[in-house]
GUKOLRO-62498 format. One record per residue (C-alpha): x, y, z; residue in three letters. Coordinates in pm, whole numbers, plus 50000, padded with zeros to 5 digits. Layout:
N
XYZala/...
//
This chain:
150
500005000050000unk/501355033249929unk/502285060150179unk/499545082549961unk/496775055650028unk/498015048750395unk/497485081050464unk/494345087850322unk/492755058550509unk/493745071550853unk/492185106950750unk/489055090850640unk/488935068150967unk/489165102151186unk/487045117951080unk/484785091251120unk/485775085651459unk/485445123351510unk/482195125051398unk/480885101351643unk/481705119251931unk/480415150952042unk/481905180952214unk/482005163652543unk/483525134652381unk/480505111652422unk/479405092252115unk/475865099852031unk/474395064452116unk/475465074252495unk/473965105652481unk/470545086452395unk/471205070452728unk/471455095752939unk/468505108953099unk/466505140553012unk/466165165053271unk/462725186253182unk/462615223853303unk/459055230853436unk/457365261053326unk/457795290453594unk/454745306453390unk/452815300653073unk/451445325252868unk/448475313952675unk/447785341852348unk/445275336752124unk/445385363051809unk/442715372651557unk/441545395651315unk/438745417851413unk/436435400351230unk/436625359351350unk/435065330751169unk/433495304051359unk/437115286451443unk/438775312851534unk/436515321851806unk/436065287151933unk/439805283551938unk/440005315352192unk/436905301152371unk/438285265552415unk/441725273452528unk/440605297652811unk/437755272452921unk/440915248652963unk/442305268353102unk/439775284853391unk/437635245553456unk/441005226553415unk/443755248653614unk/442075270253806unk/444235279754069unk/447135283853857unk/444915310153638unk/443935330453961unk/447615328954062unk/449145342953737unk/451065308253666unk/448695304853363unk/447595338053187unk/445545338352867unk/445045366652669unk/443195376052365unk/445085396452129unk/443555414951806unk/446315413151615unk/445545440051355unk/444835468751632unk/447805493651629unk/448525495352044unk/449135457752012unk/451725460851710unk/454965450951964unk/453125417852085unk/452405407851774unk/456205413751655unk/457415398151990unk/455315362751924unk/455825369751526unk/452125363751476unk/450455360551121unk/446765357151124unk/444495338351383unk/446795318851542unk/447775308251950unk/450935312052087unk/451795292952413unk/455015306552599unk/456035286052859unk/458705306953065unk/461455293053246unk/464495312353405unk/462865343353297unk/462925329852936unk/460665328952663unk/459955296452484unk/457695308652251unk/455965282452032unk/452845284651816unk/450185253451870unk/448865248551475unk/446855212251558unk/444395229651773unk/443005239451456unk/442395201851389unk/440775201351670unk/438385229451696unk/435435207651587unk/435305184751867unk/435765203452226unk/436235171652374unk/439205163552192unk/440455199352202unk/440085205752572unk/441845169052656unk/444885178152406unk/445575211052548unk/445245199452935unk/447685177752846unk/449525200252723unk/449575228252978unk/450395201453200unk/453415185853045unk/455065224653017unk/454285225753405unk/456225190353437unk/453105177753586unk/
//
């Protein structure tokens, strides 16, 4: 074998070997192994935008998630843990909100902070939902719950 080909082997083989280590020097199959610590939410902010004029899902969205929220976590909405607000979106005074969440449209925005952070994330499959409360009110209690680590 030539020195050329030698070398080229042991190049190839490191960065292989490289690549399966992170910057901790753990391979990735270890770091499946290794158990997931979940921050709880400190607060979560529950914001459900809309035009001024709403179609029939677009309300029931906004109605849904705050019914949730006031039959299903009561105490944490008269404590401030959970707040919901309803945001028209194409009113002027609520221009840096909308920036802020980067909402287009009807949409709701669920920001569960931690540390003082935002994690700002919109929730599209309620809109699969809309049409059976049921469904929609047992998805987002789960929900709310999980970003509580409940």
């Amino acid at each position: 074998m030539s020195k050329k080909l030698l070398l080229f082997s042991f190049l190839i083989l490191g960065v292989v070997v490289w690549a399966g280590y992170d910057k901790n020097n753990q391979t990735s199959e270890n770091l499946d192994l290794m158990p997931q610590v979940k921050q709880s939410a400190e607060k979560i902010e529950v914001i459900h935008f809309h035009a001024t004029q709403q179609c029939w899902s677009c309300i029931t969205v906004g109605e849904y998630a705050l019914k949730t929220i006031k039959e299903k976590f009561p105490e944490e909405y008269k404590n401030g843990i959970i707040l919901f607000r309803d945001i028209n979106g194409e009113l002027p005074e609520n221009k840096d909100i909308v920036m802020k969440y980067q909402a287009r449209g009807s949409s709701l925005f669920v920001n569960a902070i931690s540390n003082g952070e935002d994690n700002i994330e919109e929730d599209a499959k309620v809109w699969r939902l809309v049409s059976d409360e049921g469904q929609f009110v047992s998805y987002f209690q789960d929900k709310l719950n999980n970003l509580l680590g409940e």
